[in-house]
C-alpha positions as CSV (number, residue, x, y, z in Angstrom):
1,X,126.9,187.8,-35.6
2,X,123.1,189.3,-35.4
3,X,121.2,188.5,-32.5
4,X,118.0,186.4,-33.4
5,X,114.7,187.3,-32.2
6,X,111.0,186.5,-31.3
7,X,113.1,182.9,-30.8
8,X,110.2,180.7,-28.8
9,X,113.3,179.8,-26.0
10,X,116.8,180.6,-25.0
11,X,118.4,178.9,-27.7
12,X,122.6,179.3,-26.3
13,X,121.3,177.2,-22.9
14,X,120.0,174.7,-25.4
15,X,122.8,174.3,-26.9
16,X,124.7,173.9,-23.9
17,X,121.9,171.2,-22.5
18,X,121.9,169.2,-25.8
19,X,125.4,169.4,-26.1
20,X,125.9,167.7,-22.5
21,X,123.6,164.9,-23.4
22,X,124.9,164.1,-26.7
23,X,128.2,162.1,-25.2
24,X,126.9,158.8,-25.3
25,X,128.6,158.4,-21.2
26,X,126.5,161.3,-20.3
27,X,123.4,160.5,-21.4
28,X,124.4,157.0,-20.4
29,X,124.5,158.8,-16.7
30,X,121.4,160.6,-17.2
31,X,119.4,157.6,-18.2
32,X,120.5,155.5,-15.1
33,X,119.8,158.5,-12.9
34,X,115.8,158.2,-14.3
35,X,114.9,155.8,-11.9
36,X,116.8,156.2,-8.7
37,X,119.8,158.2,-7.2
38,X,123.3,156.1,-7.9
39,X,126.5,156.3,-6.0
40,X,129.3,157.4,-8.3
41,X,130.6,153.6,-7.7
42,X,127.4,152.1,-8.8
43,X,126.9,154.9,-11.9
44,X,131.1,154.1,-12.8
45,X,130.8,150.0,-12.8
46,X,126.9,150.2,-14.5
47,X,128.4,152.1,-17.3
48,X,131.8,150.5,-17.5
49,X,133.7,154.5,-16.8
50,X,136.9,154.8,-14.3
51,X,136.4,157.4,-11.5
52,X,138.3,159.6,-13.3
53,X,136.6,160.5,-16.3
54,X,132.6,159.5,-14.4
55,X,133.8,162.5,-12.4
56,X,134.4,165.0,-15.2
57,X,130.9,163.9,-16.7
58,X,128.7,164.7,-13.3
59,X,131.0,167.6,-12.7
60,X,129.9,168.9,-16.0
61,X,126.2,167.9,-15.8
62,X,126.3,169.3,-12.1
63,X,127.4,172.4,-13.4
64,X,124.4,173.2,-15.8
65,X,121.8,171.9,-13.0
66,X,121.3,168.6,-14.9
67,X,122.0,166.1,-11.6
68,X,122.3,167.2,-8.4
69,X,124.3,165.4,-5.2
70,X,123.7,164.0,-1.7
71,X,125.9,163.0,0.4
72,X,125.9,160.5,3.3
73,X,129.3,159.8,5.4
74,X,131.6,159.0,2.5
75,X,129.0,158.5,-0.4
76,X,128.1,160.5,-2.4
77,X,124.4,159.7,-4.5
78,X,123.7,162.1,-7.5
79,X,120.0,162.4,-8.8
80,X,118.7,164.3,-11.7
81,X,117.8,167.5,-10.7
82,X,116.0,169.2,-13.7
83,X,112.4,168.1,-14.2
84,X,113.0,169.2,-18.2
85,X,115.8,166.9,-18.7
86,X,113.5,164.0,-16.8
87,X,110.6,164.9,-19.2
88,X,113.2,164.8,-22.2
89,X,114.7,161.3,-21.4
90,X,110.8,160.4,-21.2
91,X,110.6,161.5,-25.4
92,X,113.6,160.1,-26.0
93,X,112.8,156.2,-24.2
94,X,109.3,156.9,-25.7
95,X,110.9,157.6,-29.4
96,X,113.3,154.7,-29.0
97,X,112.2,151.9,-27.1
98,X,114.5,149.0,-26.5
């Protein structure tokens, strides 16, 4: 495969961003997260997701710097983390209001 050039951005990390938020349970995540940090309890029974599978999600959106964690005792509260997935959930609510 050639390597593309004069491309305006790294187009291999936005694939891997894109790809994150196109699961409907992620983006689901993501779009709770908007507003206010969330307890994995809170994010799991506000999206109808087990532990279980929640976990894999954030773990996987933790990993490309999407949401980020906090933890207090037992809790733990994720947050979004990157200000360019905040100001691309902002297109996408603006694009397709409720």
């Amino acid at each position: 495969m050639t390597e593309a050039t004069n491309l305006p951005f790294n187009t291999t990390s936005a694939i891997e961003v894109l790809t994150a938020i196109a699961n409907e349970n992620r983006l689901k995540v993501l779009c709770l997260l908007l507003d206010s940090e969330r307890s994995v309890t809170d994010l799991g029974n506000r999206i109808g997701l087990a532990q279980s599978p929640l976990s894999q999600h954030l773990a996987k959106l933790r990993k490309l710097g999407l949401v980020g964690t906090r933890r207090e005792g037992q809790m733990v509260y994720y947050h979004l983390r990157s200000p360019a997935v905040r100001d691309l959930l902002a297109l996408l609510k603006e694009l397709y209001p409720l």
